[in-house]
Legacy VTK file of the C-alpha trace (Angstrom):
# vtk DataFile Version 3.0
C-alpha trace
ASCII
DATASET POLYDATA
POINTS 550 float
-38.431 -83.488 -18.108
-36.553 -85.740 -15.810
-33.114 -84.189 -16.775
-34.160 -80.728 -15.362
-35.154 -81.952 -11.852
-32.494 -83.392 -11.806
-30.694 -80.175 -12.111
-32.904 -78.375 -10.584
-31.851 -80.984 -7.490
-28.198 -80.062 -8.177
-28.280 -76.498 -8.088
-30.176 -76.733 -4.830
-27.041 -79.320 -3.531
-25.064 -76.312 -5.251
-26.234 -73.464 -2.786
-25.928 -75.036 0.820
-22.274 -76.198 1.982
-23.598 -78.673 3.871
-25.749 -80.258 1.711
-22.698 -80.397 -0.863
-20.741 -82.152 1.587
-23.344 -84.424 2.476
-23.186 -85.097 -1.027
-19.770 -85.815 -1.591
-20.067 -88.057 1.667
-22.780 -89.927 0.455
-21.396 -90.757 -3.248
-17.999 -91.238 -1.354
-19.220 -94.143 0.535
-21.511 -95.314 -2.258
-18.278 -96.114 -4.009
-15.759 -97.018 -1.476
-17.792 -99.207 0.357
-18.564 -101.906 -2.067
-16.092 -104.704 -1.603
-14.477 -102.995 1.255
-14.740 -105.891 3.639
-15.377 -108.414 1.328
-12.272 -108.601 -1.230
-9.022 -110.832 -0.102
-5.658 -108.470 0.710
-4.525 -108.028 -2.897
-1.184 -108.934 -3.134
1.572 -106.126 -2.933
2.315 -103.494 -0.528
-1.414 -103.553 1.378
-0.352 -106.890 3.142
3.422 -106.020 3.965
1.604 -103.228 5.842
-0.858 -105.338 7.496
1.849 -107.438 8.518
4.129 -105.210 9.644
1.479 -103.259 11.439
0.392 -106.368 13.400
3.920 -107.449 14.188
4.549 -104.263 15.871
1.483 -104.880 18.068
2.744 -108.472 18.129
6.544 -107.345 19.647
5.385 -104.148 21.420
7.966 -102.223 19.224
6.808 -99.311 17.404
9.724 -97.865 16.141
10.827 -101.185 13.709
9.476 -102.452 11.180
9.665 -105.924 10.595
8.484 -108.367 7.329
9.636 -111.490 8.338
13.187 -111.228 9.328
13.610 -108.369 6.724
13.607 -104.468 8.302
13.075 -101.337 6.146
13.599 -98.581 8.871
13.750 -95.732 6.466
10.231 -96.720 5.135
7.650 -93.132 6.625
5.987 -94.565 9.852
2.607 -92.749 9.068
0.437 -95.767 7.836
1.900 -98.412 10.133
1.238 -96.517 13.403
-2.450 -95.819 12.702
-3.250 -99.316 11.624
-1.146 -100.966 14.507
-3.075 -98.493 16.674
-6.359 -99.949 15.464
-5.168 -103.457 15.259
-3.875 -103.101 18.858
-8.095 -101.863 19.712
-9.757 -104.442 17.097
-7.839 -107.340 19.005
-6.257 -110.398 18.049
-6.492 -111.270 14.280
-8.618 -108.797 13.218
-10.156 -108.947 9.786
-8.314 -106.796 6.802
-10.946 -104.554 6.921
-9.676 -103.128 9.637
-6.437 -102.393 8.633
-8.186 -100.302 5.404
-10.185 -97.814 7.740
-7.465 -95.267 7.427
-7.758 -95.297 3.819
-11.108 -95.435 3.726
-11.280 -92.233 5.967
-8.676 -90.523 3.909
-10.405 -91.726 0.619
-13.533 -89.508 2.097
-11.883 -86.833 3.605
-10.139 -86.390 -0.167
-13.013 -86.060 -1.834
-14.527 -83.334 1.086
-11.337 -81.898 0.807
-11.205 -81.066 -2.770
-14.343 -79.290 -2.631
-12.815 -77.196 -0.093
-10.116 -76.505 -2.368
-12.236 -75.232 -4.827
-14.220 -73.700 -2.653
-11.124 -71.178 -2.469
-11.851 -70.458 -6.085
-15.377 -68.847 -4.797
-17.151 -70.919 -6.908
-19.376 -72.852 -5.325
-21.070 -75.415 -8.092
-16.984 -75.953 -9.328
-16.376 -77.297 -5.612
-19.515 -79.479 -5.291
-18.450 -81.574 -9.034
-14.906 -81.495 -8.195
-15.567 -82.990 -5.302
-17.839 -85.953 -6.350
-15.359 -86.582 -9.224
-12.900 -87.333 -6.758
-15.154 -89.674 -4.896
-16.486 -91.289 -8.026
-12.947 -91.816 -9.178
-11.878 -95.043 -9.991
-8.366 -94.523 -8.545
-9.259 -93.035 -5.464
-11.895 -95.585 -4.896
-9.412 -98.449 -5.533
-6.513 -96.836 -2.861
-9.730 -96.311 -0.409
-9.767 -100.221 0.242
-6.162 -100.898 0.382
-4.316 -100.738 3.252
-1.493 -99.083 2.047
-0.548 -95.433 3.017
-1.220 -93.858 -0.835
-4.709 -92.588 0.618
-3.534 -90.852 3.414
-0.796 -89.022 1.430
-3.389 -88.032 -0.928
-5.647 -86.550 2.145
-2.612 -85.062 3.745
-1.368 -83.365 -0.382
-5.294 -81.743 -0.062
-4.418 -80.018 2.953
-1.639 -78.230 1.726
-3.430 -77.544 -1.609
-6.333 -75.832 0.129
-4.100 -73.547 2.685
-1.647 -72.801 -0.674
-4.644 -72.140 -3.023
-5.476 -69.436 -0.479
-2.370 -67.819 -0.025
-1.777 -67.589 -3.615
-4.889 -65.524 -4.168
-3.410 -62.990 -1.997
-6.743 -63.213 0.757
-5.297 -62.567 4.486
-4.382 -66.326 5.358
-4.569 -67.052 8.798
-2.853 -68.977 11.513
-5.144 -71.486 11.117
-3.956 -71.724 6.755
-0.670 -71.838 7.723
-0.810 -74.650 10.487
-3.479 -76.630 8.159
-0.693 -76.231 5.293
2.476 -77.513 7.300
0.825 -80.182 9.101
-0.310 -81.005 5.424
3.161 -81.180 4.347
4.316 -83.402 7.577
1.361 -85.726 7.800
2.690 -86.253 3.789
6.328 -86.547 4.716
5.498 -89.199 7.013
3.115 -91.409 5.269
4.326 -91.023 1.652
7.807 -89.951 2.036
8.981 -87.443 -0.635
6.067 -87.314 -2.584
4.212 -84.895 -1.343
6.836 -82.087 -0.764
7.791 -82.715 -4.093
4.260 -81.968 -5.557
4.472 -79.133 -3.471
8.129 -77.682 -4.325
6.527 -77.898 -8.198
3.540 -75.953 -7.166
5.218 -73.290 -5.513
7.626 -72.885 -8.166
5.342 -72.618 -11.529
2.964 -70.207 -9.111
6.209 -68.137 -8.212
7.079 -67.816 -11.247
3.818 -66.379 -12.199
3.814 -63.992 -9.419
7.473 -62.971 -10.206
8.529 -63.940 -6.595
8.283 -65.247 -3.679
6.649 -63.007 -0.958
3.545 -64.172 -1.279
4.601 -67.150 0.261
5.408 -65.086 3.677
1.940 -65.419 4.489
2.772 -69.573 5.401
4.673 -68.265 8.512
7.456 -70.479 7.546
9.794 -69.651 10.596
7.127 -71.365 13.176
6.156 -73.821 10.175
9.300 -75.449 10.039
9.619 -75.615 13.670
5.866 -77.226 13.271
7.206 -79.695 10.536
9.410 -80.997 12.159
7.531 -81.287 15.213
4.742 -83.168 13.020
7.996 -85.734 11.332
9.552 -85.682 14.389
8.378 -89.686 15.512
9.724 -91.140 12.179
13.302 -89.479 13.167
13.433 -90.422 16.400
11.854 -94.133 15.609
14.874 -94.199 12.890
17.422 -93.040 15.357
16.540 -95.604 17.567
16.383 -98.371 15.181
19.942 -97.203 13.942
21.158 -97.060 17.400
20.188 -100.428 18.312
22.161 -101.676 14.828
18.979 -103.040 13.271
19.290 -100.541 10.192
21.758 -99.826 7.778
20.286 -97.172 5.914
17.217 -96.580 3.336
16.944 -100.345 1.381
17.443 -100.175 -2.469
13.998 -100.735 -3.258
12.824 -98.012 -0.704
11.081 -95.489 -3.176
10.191 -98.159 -5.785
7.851 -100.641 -2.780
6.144 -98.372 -1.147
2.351 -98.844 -1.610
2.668 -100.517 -5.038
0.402 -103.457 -5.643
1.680 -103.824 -9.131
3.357 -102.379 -11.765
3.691 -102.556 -15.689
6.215 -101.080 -18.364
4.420 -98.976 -21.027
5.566 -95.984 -23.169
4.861 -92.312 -22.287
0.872 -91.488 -22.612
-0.618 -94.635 -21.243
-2.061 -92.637 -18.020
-3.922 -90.436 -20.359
-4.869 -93.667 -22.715
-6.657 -95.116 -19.296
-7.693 -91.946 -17.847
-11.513 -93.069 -17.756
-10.251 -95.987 -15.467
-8.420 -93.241 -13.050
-11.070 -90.725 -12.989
-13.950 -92.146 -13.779
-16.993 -89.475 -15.016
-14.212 -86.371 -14.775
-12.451 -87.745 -18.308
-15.134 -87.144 -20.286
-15.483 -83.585 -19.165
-11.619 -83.017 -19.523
-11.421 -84.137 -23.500
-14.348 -81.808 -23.692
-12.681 -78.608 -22.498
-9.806 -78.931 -23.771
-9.518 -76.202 -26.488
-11.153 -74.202 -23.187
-8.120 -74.910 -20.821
-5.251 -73.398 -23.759
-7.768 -70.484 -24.103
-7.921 -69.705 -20.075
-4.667 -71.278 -19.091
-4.336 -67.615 -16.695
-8.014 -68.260 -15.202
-6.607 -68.930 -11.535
-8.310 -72.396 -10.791
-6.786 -73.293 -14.391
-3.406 -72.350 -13.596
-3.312 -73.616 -10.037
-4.892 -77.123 -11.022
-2.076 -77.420 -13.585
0.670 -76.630 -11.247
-0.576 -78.622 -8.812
-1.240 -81.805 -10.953
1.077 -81.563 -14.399
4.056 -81.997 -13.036
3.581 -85.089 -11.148
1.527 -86.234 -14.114
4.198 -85.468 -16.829
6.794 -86.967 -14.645
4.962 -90.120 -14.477
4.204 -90.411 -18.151
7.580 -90.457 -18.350
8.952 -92.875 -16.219
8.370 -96.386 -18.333
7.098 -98.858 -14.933
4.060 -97.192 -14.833
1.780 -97.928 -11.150
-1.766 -96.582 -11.261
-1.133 -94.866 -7.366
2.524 -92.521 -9.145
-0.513 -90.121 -10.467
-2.931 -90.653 -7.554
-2.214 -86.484 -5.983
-2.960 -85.379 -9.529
-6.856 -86.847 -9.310
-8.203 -83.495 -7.395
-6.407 -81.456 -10.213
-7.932 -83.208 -12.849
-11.323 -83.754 -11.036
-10.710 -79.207 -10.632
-10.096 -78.580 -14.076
-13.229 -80.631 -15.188
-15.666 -78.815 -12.686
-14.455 -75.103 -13.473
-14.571 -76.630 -17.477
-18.475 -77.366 -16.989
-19.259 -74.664 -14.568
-18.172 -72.347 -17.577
-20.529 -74.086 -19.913
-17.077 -74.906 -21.942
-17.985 -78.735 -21.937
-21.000 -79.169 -24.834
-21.070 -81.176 -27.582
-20.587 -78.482 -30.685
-19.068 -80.651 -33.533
-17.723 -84.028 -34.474
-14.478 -83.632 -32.119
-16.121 -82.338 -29.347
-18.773 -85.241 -30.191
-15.938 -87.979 -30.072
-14.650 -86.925 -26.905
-18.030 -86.625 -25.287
-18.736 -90.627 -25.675
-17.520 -91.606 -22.896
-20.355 -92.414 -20.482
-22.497 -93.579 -23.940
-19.241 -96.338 -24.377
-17.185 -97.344 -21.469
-20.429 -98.759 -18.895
-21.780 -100.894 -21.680
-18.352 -102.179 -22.681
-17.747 -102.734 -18.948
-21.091 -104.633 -18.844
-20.164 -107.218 -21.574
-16.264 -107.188 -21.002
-15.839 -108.314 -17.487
-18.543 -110.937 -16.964
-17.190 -112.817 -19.958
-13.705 -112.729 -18.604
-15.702 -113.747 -14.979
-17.269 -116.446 -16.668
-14.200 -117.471 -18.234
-12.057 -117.665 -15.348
-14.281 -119.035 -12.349
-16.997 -121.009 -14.905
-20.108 -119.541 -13.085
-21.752 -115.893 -13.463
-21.782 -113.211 -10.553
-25.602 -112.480 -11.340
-25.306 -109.407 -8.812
-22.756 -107.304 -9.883
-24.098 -108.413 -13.735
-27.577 -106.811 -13.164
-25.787 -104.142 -11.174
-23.695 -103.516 -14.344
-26.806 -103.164 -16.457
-28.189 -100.892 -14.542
-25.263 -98.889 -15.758
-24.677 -99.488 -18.706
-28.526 -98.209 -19.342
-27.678 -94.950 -16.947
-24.557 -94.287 -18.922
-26.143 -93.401 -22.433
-28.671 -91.752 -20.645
-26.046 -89.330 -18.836
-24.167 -89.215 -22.166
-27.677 -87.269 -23.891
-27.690 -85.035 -20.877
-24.706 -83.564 -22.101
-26.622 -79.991 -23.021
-25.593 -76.775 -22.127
-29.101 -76.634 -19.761
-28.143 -80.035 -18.301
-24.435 -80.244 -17.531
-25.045 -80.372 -13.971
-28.034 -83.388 -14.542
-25.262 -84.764 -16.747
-22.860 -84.917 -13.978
-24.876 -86.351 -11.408
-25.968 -89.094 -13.343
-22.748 -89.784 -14.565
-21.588 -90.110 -11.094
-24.473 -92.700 -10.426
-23.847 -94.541 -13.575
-19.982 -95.040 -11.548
-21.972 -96.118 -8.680
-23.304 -99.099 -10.153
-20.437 -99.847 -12.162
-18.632 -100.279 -8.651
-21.257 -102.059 -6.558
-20.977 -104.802 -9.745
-16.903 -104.702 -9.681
-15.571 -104.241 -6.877
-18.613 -105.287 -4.733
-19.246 -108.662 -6.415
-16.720 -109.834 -9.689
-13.758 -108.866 -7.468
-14.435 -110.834 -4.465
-15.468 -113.448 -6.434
-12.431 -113.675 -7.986
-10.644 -116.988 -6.681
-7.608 -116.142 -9.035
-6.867 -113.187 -6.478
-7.098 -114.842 -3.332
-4.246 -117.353 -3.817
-3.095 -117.431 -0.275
-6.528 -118.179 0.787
-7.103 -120.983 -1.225
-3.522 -122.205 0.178
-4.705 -121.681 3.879
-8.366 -123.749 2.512
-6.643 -126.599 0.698
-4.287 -127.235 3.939
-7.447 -127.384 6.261
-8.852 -129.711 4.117
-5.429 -132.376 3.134
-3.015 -131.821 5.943
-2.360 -135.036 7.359
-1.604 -133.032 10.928
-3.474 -130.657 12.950
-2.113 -127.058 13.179
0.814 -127.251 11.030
3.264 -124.567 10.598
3.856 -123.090 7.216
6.793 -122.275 4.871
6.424 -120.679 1.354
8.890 -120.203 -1.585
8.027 -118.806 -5.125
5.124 -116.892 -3.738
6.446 -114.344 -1.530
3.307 -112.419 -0.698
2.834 -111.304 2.644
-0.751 -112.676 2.289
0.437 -115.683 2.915
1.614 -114.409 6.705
-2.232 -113.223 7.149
-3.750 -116.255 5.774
-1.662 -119.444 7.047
-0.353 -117.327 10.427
1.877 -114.918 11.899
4.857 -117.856 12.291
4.331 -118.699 8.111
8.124 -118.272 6.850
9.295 -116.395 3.436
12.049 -118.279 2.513
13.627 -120.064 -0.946
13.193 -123.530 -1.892
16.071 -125.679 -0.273
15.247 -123.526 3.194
11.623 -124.565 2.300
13.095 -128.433 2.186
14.993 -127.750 5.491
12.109 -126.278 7.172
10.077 -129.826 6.412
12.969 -131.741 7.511
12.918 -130.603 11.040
10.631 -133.010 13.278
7.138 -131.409 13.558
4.045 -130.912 11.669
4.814 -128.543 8.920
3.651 -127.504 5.391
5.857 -126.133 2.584
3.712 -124.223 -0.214
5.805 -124.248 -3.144
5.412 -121.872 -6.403
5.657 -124.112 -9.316
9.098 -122.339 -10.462
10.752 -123.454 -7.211
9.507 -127.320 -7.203
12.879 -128.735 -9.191
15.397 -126.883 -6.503
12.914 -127.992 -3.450
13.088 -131.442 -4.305
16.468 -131.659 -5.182
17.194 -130.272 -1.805
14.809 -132.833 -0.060
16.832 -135.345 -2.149
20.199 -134.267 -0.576
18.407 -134.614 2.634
17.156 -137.746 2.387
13.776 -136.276 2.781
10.311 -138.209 1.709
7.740 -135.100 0.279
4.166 -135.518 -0.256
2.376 -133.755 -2.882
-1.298 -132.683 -0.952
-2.638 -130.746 -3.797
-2.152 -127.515 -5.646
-4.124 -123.898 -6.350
-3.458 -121.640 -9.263
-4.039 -118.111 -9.222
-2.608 -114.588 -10.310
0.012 -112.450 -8.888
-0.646 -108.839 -9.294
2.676 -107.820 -8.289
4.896 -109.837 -11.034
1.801 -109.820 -13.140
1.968 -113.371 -14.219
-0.135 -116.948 -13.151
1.002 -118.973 -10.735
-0.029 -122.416 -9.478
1.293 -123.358 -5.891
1.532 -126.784 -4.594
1.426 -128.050 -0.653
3.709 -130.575 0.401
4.385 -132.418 3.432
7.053 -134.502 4.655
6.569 -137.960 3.752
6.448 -139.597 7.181
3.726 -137.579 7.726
0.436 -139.141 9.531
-2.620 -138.376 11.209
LINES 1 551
550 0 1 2 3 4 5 6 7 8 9 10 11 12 13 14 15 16 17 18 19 20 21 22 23 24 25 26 27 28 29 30 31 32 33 34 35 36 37 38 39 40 41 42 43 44 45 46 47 48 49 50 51 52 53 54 55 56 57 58 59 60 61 62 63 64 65 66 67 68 69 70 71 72 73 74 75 76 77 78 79 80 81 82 83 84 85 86 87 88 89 90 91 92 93 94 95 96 97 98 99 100 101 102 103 104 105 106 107 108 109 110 111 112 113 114 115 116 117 118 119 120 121 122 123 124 125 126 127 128 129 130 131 132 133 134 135 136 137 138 139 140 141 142 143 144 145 146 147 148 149 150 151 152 153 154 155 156 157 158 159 160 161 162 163 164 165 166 167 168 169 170 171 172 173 174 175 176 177 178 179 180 181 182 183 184 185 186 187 188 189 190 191 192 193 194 195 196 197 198 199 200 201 202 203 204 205 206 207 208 209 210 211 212 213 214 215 216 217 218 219 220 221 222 223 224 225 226 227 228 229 230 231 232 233 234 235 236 237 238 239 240 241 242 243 244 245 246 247 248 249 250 251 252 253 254 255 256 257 258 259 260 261 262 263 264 265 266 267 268 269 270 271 272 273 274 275 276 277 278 279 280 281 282 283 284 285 286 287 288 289 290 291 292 293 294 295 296 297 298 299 300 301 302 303 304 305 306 307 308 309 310 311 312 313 314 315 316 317 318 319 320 321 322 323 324 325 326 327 328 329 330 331 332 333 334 335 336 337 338 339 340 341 342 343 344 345 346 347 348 349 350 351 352 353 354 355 356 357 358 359 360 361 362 363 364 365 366 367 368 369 370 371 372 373 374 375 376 377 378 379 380 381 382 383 384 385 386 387 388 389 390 391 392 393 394 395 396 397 398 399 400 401 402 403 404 405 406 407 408 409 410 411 412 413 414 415 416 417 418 419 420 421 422 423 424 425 426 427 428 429 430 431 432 433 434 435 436 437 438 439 440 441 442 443 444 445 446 447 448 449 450 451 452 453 454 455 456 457 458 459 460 461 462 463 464 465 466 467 468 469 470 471 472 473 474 475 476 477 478 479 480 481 482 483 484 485 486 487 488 489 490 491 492 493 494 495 496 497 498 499 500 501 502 503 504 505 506 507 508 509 510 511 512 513 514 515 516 517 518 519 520 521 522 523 524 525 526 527 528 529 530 531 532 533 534 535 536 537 538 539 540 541 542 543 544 545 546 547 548 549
């Protein structure tokens, strides 16, 4: 029977560390890679840091950063430095895909280090699943190709996870704990900010609490790991203190916390993460409604309890806040992706009755639905089929059922594995083919193609109002201005050969600007699109001056 070699092949994976990472490697680049090159910056936060990354290359100046004439000095310097330090190697106008290798590093490194999280458990076959959950998560898989620092704080959250896990079981930690657990912490501070030392603080308490104090945490060496921390965090201070110094800052900008890495956002009522929760974890979900009733029975089981304190809180906060952004619940993925494993390594995930049954249909439901779902909408936005990432949906959605019957108490492992390659093709067709064939999400491109094709002058420069994506700076040029519609009228009024792209919302204040200035505009066309971060269509139209010649 197939489904025993295949779990035969498991438990073998199961009993060498190295093969189990090579594993999790494998299946981690099986998913990220797909699309990684291929897809257009998706507008939000991954091109401000693409920007800003190349501008400090640009200006030599490390310790600003810039967005057009706009600096946020307070933003954590973490993911700026290592892409300008790539950009500055990869030389001028590199492709995006260069700006996501940190992400795409972390992504992997996640996924490795969650099974070395678990691996403090003792439990071997827990750490192998838990890990390729976390790589076959749709979440993780999506922050893996953005170049935005959300990956990197998850990597640097894993760190401290593994050295705490460790500590907390009361085994002799060692130096090398300790130092892996406070570079953790500053490596977070200084990509993500807050977050991480928050997750942390949470941890520590609810474990605390369960140990009825806190000496266990002696065992951190916290008098040399502060000293370490700020060591690690030290470059962000001293990059702020210099910006402040030179009067270029003011002080952390209002929408500090609520920009960074967010490529869109929506408002929806407490319990929409868990509603979606096949989209954030991919094969894990299915596991998780199944062992349910198994988590309130062994909530003192140590990987139980230590998943939950290390992923609930963040998770429960997040539920409750009402702008809900997929990445708020991104460090709770390993936690999730833990309490599955140690649910199926304990046999607690079968099918017994018409609940458990319910829960279980997961993989037998969601990669036919995706099948039929998104090439229709495909179809119905671009008017043409992507035939390979339709047959590379089949191939899933025949996989999924399959993985879905495997779901038997002498094939949970089988069930697992082929659940994870059921993902695999699900993401080869999505974000390897439908998503870069999406025109709707490469607006600025289609700006930077229309003005090659009408502009009545050679190398124009470029303004843009209504549409202020940062995209637009890495599609139409480092000297494209951000501005509003009259400065987008005065910018075509000065003598030159210059382009305005104008956001349908902003055409009746642009022209009556151009009609205070006496100004002639030409109309050279128009694209229409979708912006992910205000979630709405938008249709943006090139104009010229109208004196304008070849």
């Amino acid at each position: 029977m197939l489904a025993l070699q295949v779990e035969k092949f498991g438990e073998a994976l199961v009993r060498s560390p190295l093969a189990s990472l090579a594993a999790i490697l494998v299946v981690a680049l099986a998913c990220f890679l797909p699309g990684f090159a291929s897809t257009a910056p998706l507008d939000g936060d991954e091109p401000g840091y693409a920007v800003a990354a190349r501008e400090m290359v640009a200006t030599g100046d490390y310790a600003t950063v810039r967005l057009q004439t706009e600096n946020d000095e307070w933003r954590p310097r973490g993911a700026y430095w290592i892409q300008a330090l790539l950009v500055r190697f990869a030389g001028d106008n590199p492709p995006m895909w260069v700006n996501r290798l940190p992400s795409l590093i972390a992504g992997i490194g996640a996924a490795m280090l969650t099974w070395w999280l678990a691996m403090a458990f003792g439990v071997p076959r827990t750490a192998l699943i838990a890990g390729l959950f976390v790589a076959a998560s749709g979440l993780v898989g999506l922050e893996a190709r953005l170049a935005s620092p959300d990956a990197l704080g998850l990597a640097a959250s894993l760190l401290c996870a593994g050295a705490l896990a460790r500590v907390w079981l009361g085994r002799e930690a060692t130096e090398v704990d300790a130092a892996l657990f406070w570079t953790g912490l500053g490596l977070g501070i200084i990509t993500t900010g807050a977050v991480v030392p928050a997750i942390v603080a949470a941890a520590i308490l609810i474990l605390s609490i369960e140990e009825g104090g806190l000496r266990w945490l002696m065992q951190l060496r916290p008098g040399m790991g502060v000293v370490w921390l700020f060591v690690v965090v030290s470059p962000w201070l001293i990059a702020v203190a210099l910006a402040v110094s030179q009067g270029v800052a003011d002080g952390p900008s209002p929408d500090y916390l609520a920009q960074i890495g967010v490529p869109f956002h929506i408002e929806a009522p407490p319990g929409s993460y868990v509603l979606i929760l096949p989209l954030l974890v991919g094969p894990a979900a299915t596991f998780i409604f199944l062992g349910l009733t198994w988590f309130a029975a062994e909530l003192r089981r140590p990987v139980v309890l230590f998943a939950l304190a290390w992923g609930a809180p963040l998770w429960m906060v997040a539920e409750l806040i009402s702008a809900k952004e997929p990445q708020t619940v991104l460090p709770a993925v390993p936690a999730v992706a833990l309490l599955a494993a140690a649910a199926i390594d304990s046999g607690a995930t079968v099918i017994r009755g018409r609940v458990s049954w319910f829960y279980s249909l997961g993989p037998f439901i969601w990669p036919p639905l995706v099948a039929i779902v998104v090439p229709l909408v495909f179809f119905y936005l671009e008017g043409r089929m992507a035939w390979f990432g339709a047959v590379a949906f089949l191939v899933g959605a025949i996989l999924g059922p399959v993985a879905w019957f495997w779901i038997r108490p002498s094939t949970l492992l089988a069930s697992v594995l082929l659940s994870v390659v059921t993902v695999i093709f699900i993401y080869v067709g999505f974000f390897g083919s439908f998503v870069p064939g999406l025109s709707a999400l490469r607006v600025s491109g289609n700006v930077a193609a229309l003005a090659a094709k009408a502009s009545p002058c050679p190398n124009p420069l470029f303004a843009a109002t209504g549409y202020p994506e940062e995209s637009m700076v890495l599609a139409l040029g480092p000297a494209t201005r951000l501005v509003d519609a009259w400065s987008a009228a005065d910018f075509l009024n000065i003598p030159g050969c210059r382009l305005a792209a104008v956001d349908r919302s902003q055409i009746p204040p642009f022209h009556q600007r151009a009609d205070d200035l006496g100004l002639g505009v030409t109309d050279l066309g128009h694209v229409s699109g979708f912006d992910l971060r205000k979630m709405h269509v938008v249709e943006v139209h090139l104009f010229a001056a109208g004196g304008l010649s070849e």
